[in-house]
Each structure stands twice: as C-alpha cells, then as structure tokens.
C-alpha positions as CSV (number, residue, x, y, z in Angstrom):
1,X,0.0,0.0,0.0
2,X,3.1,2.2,-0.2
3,X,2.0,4.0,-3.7
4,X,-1.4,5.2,-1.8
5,X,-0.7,5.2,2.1
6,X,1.6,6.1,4.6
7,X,1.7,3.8,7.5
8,X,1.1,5.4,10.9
9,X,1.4,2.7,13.4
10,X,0.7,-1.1,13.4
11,X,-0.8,-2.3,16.8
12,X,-1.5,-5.9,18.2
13,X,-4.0,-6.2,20.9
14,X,-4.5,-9.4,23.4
15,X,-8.7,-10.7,23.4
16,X,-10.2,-13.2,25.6
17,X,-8.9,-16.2,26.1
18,X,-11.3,-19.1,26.6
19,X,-11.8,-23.0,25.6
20,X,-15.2,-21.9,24.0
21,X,-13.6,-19.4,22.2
22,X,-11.4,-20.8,18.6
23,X,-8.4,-18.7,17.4
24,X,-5.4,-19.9,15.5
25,X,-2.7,-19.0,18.4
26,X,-3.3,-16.7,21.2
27,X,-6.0,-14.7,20.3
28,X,-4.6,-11.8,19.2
29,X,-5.7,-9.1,16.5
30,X,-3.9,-6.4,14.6
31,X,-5.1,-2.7,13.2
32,X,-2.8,-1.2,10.5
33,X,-3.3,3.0,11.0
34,X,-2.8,4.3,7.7
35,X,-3.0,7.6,6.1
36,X,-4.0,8.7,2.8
37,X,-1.8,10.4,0.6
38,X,-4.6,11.2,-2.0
39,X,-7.4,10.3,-3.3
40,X,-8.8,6.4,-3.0
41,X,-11.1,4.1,-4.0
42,X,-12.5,2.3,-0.8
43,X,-13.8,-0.3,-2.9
44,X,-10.5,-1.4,-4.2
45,X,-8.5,-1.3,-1.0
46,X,-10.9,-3.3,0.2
47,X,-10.2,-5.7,-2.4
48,X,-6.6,-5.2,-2.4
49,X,-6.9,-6.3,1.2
50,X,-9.3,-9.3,1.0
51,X,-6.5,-11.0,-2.0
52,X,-3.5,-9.8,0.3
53,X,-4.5,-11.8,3.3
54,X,-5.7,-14.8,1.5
55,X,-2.6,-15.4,0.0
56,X,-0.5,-15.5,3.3
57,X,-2.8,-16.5,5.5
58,X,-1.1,-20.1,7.5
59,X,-3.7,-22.5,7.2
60,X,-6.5,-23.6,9.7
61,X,-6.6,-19.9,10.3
62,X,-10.2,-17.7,9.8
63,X,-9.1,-14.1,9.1
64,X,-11.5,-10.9,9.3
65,X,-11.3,-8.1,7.5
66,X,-12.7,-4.7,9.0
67,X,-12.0,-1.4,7.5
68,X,-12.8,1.9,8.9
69,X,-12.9,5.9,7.4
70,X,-12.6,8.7,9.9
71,X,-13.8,8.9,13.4
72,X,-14.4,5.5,15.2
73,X,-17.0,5.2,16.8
74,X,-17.9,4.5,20.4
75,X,-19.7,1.1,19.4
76,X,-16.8,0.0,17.8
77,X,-14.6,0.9,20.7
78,X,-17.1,-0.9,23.4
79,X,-17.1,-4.0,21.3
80,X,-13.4,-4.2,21.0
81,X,-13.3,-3.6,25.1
82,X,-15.8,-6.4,25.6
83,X,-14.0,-8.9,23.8
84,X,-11.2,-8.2,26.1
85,X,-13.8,-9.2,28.8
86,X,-15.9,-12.1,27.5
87,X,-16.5,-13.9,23.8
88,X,-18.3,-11.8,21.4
89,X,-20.4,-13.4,18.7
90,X,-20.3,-12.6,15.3
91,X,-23.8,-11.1,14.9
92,X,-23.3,-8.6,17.8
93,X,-20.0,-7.8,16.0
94,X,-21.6,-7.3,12.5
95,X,-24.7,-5.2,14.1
96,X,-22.3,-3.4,15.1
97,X,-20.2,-2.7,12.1
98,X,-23.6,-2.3,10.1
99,X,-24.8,0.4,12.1
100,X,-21.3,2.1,12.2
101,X,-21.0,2.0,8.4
102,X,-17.8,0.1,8.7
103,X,-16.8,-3.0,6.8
104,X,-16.5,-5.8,8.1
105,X,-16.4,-9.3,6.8
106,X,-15.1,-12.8,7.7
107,X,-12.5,-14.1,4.8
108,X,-12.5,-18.1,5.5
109,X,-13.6,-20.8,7.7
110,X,-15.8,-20.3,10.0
111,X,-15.5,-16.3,9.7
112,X,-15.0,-15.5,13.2
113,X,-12.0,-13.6,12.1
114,X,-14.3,-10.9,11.7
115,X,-14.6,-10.4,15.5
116,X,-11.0,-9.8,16.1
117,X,-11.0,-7.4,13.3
118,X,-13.6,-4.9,14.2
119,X,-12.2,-5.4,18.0
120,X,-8.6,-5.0,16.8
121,X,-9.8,-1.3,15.1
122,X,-11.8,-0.3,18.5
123,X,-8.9,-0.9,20.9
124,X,-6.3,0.6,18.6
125,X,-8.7,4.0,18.5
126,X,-8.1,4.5,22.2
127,X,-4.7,4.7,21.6
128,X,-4.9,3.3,25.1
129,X,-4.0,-0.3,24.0
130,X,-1.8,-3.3,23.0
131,X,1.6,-3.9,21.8
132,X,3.2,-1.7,18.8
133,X,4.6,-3.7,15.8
134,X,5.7,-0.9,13.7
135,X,5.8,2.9,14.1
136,X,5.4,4.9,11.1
137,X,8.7,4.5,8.5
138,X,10.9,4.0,10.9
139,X,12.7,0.4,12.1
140,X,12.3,0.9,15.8
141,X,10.5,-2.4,16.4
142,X,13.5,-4.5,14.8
143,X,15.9,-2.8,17.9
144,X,17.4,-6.0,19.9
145,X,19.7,-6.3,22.8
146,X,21.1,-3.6,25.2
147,X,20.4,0.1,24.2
148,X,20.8,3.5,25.8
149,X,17.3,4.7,26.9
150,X,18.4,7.8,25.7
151,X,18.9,6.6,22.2
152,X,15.5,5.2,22.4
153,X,14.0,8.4,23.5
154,X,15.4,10.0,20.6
155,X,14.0,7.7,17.6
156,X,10.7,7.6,18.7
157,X,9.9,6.0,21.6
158,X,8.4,8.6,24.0
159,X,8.4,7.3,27.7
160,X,10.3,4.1,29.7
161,X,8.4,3.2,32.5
162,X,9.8,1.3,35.5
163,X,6.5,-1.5,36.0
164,X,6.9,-1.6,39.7
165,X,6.6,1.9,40.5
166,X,5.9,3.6,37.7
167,X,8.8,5.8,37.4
168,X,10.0,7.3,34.1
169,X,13.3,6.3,33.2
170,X,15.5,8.8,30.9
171,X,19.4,7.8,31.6
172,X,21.0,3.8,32.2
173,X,21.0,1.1,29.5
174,X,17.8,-1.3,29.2
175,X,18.0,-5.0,27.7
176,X,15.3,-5.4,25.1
177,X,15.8,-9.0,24.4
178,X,15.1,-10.3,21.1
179,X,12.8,-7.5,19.6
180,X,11.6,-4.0,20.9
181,X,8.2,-4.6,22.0
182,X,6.7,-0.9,22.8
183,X,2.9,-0.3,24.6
184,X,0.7,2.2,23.1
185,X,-0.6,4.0,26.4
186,X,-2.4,7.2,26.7
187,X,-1.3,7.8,23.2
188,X,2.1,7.6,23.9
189,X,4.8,4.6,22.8
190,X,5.7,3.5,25.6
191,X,8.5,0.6,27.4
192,X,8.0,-1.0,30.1
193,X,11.2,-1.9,32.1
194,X,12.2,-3.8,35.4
195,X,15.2,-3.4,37.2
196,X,18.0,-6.0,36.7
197,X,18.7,-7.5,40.5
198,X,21.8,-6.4,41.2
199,X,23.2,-3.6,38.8
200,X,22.3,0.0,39.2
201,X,20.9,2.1,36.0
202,X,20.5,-1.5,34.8
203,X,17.2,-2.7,33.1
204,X,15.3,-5.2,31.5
205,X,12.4,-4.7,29.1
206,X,9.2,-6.4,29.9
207,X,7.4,-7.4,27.2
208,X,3.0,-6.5,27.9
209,X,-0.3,-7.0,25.7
C-alpha cells in the first residue's frame, strides 16, 4: 500500500482467552493506521486487502477483514473492550459494524476472524492499547539487545516506565531481548522496564499485551 498510504502505526492487541472461544494461536488481532496520501477508492482497497491476506494467510486460520474511514466510533470501541472481557459473537460484531457504516467481513472458515478485526480497530482507537509492531517509517521495532534509553527516546519512543513503580526512566541502558516490543498507552509509545537485580541504572524490558 506504499503508492497510496503512509503507515502510521501497526498495533496488536490481546482478546479473551477461553476454551469456547477458537483462534489460531493466542488470540490476538492487529489494526494497521494508515494515512492517505490522496485520493482512493475504498472499494479497491478493500479488495486489495481481501487477496493480500488470502494469499498468506497459515492454514487452519479464519481471518476478518474490518475497515474503517474517519472517526471510530464509540460502538466499535465498546465491542473491542468487551472482547477483552468475555467472547463476542459474530452477529453482535456485525450489528455493530452495520450500524457504524464500517466493513467488516469474515474471509475463511468459519469467519469468526471478523470479531477480532472490528475489536482490533476499536482498541487501537483508544490509543490506550496493545503492543506496537511498527511505528510509522521507521525500524524501531527490529531494535534487539542492550540500548541506551536515551537513544531510544530519541527515535521515537516517547516514555520508559519502570512497571513496579511507575517511574519514568531517561538515563541507564535497558536489555530489550530479542525485539523491541513498545505499549501504546495514553497515546504515547511506551517501554515497560524492570530493574535487573543487582546492577544500578540496569534494566530489562518487559514485554506486555
């Protein structure tokens, strides 16, 4: 989608997890953010989309598709809460998406995709929410290993936050393991740290949904 859209911010968010409840791995969903940079034809990014994820889809999985213009609605933000909370069925999930103006549609199998997919677009709208994948052009999200937290302030993330206490963090190093795995809180990207036992100005990154 390069030729038509810049992408803001890819987000993964964390739904119920029950025995009830089918998903491929761990219940999670995804909403890419993207912004225009002219003109487009909904119809055929829809379309675009659809063929996309069909062709790289693993198999046994049942993707949705939900796609949203402008303001999102509070519907769509109270169904994606609630399927934090409890399993939500796919006719309250496409009530919901009709009444919205929204669409929303499950690709294969049993289409229950579809309920992650209009969730995934409500939590990310909070900006309150989930686990960043990718941040606008940049590469921050393939950043492994030990890092200055002042580098990391400086290329985009905008707060490390000590979990215990809730401290913000602006000078030591901090371990990020094998990926940079920033929060999207209170509309900020944000990394979550705990101190490594032992060593001063020392941290470790802990990884959250």
């Amino acid at each position: 989608l390069a030729d038509r859209f810049e992408t803001l911010m890819i987000t993964r968010h964390q739904l119920f997890m029950h025995p009830e409840g089918p998903y491929t791995q761990k219940n999670g969903c995804a909403a890419i953010r993207l912004k225009p940079l002219n003109n487009f034809d909904l119809e055929t990014l829809i379309l675009d989309l659809k063929n996309w994820i069909l062709q790289w889809i693993p198999v046994g999985a049942d993707p949705g598709l939900c796609v949203s213009v402008g303001q999102v609605s509070e519907s769509i933000v109270a169904i994606g809460l609630a399927a934090q909370q409890r399993l939500v069925s796919q006719d309250e999930s496409l009530a919901v998406a009709s009444t919205a103006g929204c669409f929303l549609e499950g690709l294969t199998g049993t289409r229950d995709g579809l309920i992650g997919a209009l969730a995934a677009i409500g939590l990310q709208s909070t900006l309150n929410d989930g686990r960043v994948i990718k941040l606008g052009q940049s590469n921050i999200c393939e950043r492994s290993g030990p890092k200055l937290i002042a580098d990391l302030l400086r290329i985009g993330v905008d707060e490390v936050r000590c979990i215990e206490t809730g401290r913000t963090l602006f000078s030591g190093t901090i371990d990020l393991g094998k990926r940079l795995r920033p929060n999207l809180r209170a509309g900020k990207i944000v990394v979550f740290a705990t101190a490594q036992s032992g060593w001063c100005d020392e941290w470790l990154a802990v990884r959250q949904t």
